[in-house]
C-alpha positions as CSV (number, residue, x, y, z in Angstrom):
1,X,0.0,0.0,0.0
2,X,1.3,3.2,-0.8
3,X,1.8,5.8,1.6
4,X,-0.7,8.4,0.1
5,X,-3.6,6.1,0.6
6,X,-2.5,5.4,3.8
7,X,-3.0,8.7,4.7
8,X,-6.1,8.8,3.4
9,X,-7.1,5.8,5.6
10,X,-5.7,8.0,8.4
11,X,-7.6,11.2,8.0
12,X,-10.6,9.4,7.6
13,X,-10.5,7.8,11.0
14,X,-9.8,10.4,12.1
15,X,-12.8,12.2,11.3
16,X,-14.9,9.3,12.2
17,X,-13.8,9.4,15.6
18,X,-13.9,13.2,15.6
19,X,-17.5,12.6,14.3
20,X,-18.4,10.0,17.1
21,X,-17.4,12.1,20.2
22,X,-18.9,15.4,18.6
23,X,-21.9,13.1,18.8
24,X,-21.5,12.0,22.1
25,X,-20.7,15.1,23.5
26,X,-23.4,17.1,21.8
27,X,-25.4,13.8,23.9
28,X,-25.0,14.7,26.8
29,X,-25.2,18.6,26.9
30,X,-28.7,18.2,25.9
31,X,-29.3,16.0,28.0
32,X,-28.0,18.2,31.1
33,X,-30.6,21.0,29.3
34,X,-33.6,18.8,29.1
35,X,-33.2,17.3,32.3
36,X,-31.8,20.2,34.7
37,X,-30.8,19.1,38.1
38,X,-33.2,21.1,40.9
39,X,-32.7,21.1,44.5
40,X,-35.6,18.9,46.2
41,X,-38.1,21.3,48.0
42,X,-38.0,20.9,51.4
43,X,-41.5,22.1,53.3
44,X,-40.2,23.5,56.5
45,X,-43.4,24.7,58.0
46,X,-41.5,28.4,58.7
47,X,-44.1,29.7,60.3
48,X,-43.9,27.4,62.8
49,X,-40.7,28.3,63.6
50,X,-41.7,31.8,63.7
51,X,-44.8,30.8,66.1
52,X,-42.0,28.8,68.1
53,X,-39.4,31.7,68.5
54,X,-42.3,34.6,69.3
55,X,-43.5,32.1,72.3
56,X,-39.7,30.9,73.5
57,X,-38.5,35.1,73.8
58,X,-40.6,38.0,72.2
59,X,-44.5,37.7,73.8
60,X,-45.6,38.9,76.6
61,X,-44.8,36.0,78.9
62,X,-42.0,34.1,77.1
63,X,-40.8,30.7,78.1
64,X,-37.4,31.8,78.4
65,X,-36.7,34.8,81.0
66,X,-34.6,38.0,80.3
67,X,-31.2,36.3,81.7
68,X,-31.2,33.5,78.8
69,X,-32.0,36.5,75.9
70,X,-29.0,38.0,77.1
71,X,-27.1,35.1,77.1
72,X,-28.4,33.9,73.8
73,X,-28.5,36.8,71.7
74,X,-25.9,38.3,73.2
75,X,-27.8,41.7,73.9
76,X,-30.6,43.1,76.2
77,X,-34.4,42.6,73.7
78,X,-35.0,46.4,73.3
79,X,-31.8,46.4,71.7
80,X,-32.2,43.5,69.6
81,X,-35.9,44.3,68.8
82,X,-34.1,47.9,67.3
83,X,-31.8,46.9,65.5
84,X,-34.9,44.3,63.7
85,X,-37.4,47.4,63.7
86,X,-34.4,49.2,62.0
87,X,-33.6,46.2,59.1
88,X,-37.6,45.6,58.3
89,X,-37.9,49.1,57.8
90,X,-34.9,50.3,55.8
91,X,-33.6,46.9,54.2
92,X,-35.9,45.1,51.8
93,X,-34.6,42.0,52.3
94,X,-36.1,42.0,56.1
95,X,-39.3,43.2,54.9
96,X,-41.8,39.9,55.2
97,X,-43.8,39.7,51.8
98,X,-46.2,37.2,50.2
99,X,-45.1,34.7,47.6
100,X,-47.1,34.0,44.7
101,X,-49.6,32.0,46.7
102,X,-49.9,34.5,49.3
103,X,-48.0,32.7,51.5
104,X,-45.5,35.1,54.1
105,X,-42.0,34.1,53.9
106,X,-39.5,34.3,56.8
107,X,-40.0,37.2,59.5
108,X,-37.5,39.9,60.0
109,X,-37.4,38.0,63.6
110,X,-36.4,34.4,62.1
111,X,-33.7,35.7,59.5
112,X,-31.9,38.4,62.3
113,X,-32.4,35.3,64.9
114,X,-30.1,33.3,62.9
115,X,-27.9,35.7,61.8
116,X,-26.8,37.1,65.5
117,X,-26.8,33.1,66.6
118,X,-24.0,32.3,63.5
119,X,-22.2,35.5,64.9
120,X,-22.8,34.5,68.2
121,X,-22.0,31.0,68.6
122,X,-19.7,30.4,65.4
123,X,-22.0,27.6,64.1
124,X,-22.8,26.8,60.5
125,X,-26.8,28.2,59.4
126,X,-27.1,24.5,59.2
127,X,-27.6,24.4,63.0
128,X,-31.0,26.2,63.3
129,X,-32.6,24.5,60.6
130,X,-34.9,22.6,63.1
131,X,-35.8,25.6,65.4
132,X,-35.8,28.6,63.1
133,X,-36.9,26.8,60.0
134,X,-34.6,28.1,57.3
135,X,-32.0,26.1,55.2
136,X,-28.0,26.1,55.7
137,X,-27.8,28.4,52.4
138,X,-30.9,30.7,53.4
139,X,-29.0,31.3,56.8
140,X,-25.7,32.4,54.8
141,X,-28.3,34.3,53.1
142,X,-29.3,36.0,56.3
143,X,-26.1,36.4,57.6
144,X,-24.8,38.3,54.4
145,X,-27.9,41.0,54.3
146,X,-27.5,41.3,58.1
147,X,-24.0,42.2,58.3
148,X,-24.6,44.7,55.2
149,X,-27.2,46.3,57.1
150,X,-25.5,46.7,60.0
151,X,-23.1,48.1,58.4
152,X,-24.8,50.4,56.4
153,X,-27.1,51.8,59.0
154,X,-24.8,52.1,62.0
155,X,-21.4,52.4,61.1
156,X,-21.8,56.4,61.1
157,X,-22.8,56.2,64.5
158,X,-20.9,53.3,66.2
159,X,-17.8,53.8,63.9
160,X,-17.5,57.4,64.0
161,X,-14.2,59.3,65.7
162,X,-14.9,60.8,68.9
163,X,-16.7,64.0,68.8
164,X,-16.0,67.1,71.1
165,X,-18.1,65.7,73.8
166,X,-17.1,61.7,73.5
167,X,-13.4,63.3,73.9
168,X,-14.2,65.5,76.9
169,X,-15.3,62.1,78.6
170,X,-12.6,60.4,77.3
171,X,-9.8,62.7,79.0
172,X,-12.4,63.6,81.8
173,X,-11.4,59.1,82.5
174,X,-8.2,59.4,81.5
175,X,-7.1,62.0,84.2
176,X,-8.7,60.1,86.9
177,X,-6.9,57.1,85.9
178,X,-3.7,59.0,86.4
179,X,-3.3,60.3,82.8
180,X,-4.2,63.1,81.8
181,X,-4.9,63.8,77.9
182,X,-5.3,59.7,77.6
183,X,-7.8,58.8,75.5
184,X,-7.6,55.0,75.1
185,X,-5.2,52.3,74.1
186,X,-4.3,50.7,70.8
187,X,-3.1,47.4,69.9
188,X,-3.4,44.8,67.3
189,X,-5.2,41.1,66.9
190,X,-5.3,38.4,64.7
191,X,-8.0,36.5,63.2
192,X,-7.2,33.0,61.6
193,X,-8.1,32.4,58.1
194,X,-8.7,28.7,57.7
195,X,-9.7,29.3,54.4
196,X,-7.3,31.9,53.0
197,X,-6.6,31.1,48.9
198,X,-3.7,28.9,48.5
199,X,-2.1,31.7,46.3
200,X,-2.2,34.1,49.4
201,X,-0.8,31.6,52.1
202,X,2.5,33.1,51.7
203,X,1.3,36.6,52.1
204,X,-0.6,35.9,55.4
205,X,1.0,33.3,57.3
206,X,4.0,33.6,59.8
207,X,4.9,32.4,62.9
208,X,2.5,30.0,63.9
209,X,2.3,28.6,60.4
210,X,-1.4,29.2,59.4
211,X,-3.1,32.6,57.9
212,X,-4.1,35.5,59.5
213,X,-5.4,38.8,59.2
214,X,-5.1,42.1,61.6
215,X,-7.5,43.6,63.1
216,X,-6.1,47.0,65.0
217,X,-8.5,48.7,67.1
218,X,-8.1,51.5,70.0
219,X,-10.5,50.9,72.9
220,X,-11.3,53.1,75.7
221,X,-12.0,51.6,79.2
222,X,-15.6,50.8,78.9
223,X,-14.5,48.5,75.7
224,X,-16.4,51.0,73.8
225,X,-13.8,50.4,70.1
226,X,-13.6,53.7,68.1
227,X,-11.3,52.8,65.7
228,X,-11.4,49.7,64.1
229,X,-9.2,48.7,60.9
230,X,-9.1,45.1,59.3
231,X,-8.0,43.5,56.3
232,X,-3.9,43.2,56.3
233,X,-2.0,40.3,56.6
234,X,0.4,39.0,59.5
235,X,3.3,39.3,57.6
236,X,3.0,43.3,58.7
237,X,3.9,43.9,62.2
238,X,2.1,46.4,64.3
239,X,4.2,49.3,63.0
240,X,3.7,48.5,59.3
241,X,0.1,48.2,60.3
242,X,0.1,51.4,62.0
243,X,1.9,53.3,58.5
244,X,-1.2,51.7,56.6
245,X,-3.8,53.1,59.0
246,X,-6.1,55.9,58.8
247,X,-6.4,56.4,62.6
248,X,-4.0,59.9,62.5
249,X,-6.4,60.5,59.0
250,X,-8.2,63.4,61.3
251,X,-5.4,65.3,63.1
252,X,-2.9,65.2,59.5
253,X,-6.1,67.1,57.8
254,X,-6.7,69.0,60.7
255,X,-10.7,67.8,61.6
256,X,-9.4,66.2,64.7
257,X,-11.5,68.2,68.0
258,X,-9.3,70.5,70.0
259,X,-7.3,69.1,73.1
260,X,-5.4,71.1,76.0
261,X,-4.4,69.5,78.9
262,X,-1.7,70.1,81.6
263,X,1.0,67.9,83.2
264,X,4.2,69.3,85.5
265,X,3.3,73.1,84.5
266,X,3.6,72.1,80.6
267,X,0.6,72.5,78.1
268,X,-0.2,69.7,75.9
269,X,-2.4,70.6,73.2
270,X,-2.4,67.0,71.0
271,X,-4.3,63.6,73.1
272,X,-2.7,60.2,73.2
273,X,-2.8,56.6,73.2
274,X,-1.2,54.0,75.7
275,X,0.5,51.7,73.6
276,X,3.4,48.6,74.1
277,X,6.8,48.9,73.0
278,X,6.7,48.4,69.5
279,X,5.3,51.5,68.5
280,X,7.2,54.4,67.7
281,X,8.3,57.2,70.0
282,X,5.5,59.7,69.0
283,X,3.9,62.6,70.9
284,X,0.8,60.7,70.4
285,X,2.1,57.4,71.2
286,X,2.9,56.7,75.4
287,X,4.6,53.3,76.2
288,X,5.9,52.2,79.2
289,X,9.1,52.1,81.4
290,X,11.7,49.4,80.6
291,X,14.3,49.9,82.8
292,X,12.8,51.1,86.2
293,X,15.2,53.5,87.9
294,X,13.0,54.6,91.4
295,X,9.8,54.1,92.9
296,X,7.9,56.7,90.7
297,X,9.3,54.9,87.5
298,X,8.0,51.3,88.7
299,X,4.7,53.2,90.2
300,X,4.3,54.8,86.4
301,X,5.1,51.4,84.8
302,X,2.7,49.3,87.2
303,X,-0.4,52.1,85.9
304,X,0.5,51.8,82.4
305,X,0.5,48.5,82.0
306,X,-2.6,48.2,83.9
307,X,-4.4,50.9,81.5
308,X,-2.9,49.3,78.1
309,X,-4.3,46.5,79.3
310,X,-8.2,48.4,78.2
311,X,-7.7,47.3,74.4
312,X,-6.8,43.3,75.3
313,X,-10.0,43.4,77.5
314,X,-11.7,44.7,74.5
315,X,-10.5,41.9,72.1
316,X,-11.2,39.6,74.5
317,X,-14.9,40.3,75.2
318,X,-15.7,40.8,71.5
319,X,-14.2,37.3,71.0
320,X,-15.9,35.8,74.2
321,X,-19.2,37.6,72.8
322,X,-19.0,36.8,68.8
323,X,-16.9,33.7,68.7
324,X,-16.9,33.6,64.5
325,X,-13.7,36.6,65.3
326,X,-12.7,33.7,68.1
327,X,-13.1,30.5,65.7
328,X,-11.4,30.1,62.3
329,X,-13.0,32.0,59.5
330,X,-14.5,29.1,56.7
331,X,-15.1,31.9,54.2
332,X,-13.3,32.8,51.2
333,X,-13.9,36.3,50.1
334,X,-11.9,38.2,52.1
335,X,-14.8,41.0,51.5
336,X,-17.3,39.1,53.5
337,X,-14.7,38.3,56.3
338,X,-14.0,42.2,56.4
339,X,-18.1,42.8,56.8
340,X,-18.5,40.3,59.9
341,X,-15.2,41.4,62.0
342,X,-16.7,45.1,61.4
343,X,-20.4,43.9,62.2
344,X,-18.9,42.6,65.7
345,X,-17.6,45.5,66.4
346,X,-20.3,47.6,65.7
347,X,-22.7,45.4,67.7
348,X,-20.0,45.3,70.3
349,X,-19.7,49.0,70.5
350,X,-24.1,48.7,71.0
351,X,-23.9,46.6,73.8
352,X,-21.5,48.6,75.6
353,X,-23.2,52.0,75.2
354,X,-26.8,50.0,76.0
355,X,-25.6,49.2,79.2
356,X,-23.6,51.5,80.1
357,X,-26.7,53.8,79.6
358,X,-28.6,50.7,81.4
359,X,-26.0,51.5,84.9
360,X,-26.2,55.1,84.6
361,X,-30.0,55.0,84.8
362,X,-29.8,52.3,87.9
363,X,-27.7,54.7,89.7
């Protein structure tokens, strides 16, 4: 056989086979479109689970006294119950509608339930299925809208800088702790990313060998947090940290509220923050005594290490309160990690100025 019909033998099996699988795969893509795989319905009954959660905590003789809603839902109910008037009203994805058969869907109550309990407790939205009624992907759901709303409706508030009046209060604290122009402590955390892209491992892991990401934060003494910044990796120490962070942002474009104070005759006209060694030796920065010469050096030590001490409190209670910041975060958009560490602290910040108003009023 010659060697031009044996090419000829070849290119036509060639195109048989290219034929057959063309065929074949042409199959089974329509197929896929004539038969499309649908998740089976599951009928959940959710207004039972509404029914159920208005009787365990929101009527007017609940199962479940005041002590456990605290516990629970990690706030006082008038402050919950605000924050849901606050979503139903201004987020549409809160607001209960009718379906198509007139049926309501899940209440503002269910879907902010099982958000603050995934914040709360760390858990997948698998967990609640049986109480509150909603699916593992509907509770993601929840806990996506929540956090945006949050967000969006109290971070002006519960985010903001101190004002004339919070600083006044501030250095009003501050002097009778023994410093004078004080206005809280700063310091850095670290959240673990369990999930962190393989391609950014590098980026955010040191030291203890699995990812990270910073969360810096100056706190006052009643763990009130006014500055909050998240989103860089642990490769950056707190001083890299601090060169990347807006918290000066107000007194470099000159917005930041007046300050005078007085200490040994002098006249200080710019506030400060307790702070550990790391940090730089600023006017704004004030660290602590390493080597202690004298009883008023170890007596000055001893009350700053104490006072630093406001901003570890502060970590720790957010993380004791919310333990999704405590556990490793499972998600992989570093966007939506950014929303829930700034949800926790705005919900933090909440709780602390509820009852601290909550004392004031008792006394």
């Amino acid at each position: 056989m010659s060697s031009s019909s044996s090419d000829e033998v070849d290119e036509a099996l060639e195109e048989m086979v290219d034929q057959v699988v063309d065929n074949f795969i042409d199959s089974i893509v329509d197929g896929q479109a004539n038969n499309p795989k649908r998740q089976a319905y599951i009928e959940r009954n959710r207004e039972l689970g509404h029914n159920q959660l208005l009787n365990d905590y929101f009527k007017k003789n609940p199962s479940y006294p005041p002590e456990m809603f605290r516990r629970r839902f990690r706030m006082n109910k008038p402050l919950f119950l605000r924050i849901v008037d606050h979503l139903s009203s201004e987020v549409p994805y809160f607001q209960q509608r009718r379906n198509a058969h007139g049926r309501y869907g899940l209440s503002a109550l269910q879907k902010c339930t099982a958000a603050i309990r995934m914040l709360a407790y760390g858990q997948s939205g698998d967990t609640y299925d049986e109480y509150l009624r909603l699916g593992e992907r509907t509770s993601r759901l929840c806990l996506e809208n929540f956090t945006n709303g949050i967000i969006q409706l109290f971070r002006d508030e519960y985010l903001r800088r101190p004002n004339e009046d919070d600083l006044q209060r501030l250095l009003d604290v501050g002097e009778v702790r023994g410093f004078p122009g004080m206005i809280g402590s700063i310091d850095c955390m670290h959240w673990e990313w369990k999930n962190c892209p393989t391609a950014w491992k590098g980026q955010y892991t040191h030291g203890s060998g699995k990812p990270t990401i910073v969360l810096e934060a100056v706190a006052s003494q009643d763990l009130w947090i006014w500055h909050a910044f998240f989103g860089l990796p642990c490769t950056l120490n707190d001083i890299n940290v601090l060169d990347r962070s807006p918290v000066f942002d107000d007194i470099l474009q000159g917005r930041a509220p007046k300050v005078k104070f007085k200490v040994n005759n002098h006249t200080y006209r710019m506030a400060y923050y307790l702070t550990d060694g790391i940090y730089p030796n600023w006017s704004t920065f004030i660290q602590s005594i390493t080597l202690l010469q004298g009883p008023k050096a170890e007596l000055f030590a001893e009350r700053q290490e104490s006072a630093i001490k406001d901003v570890e409190r502060a970590f720790g209670v957010l993380q004791s309160r919310f333990a999704i910041v405590k556990n490793p975060a499972l998600l992989w958009d570093k966007e939506k990690i950014r929303g829930i560490m700034r949800t926790c602290v705005i919900l933090h910040s909440m709780i602390v100025e509820n009852e601290r108003d909550g004392y004031t009023q008792i006394d």
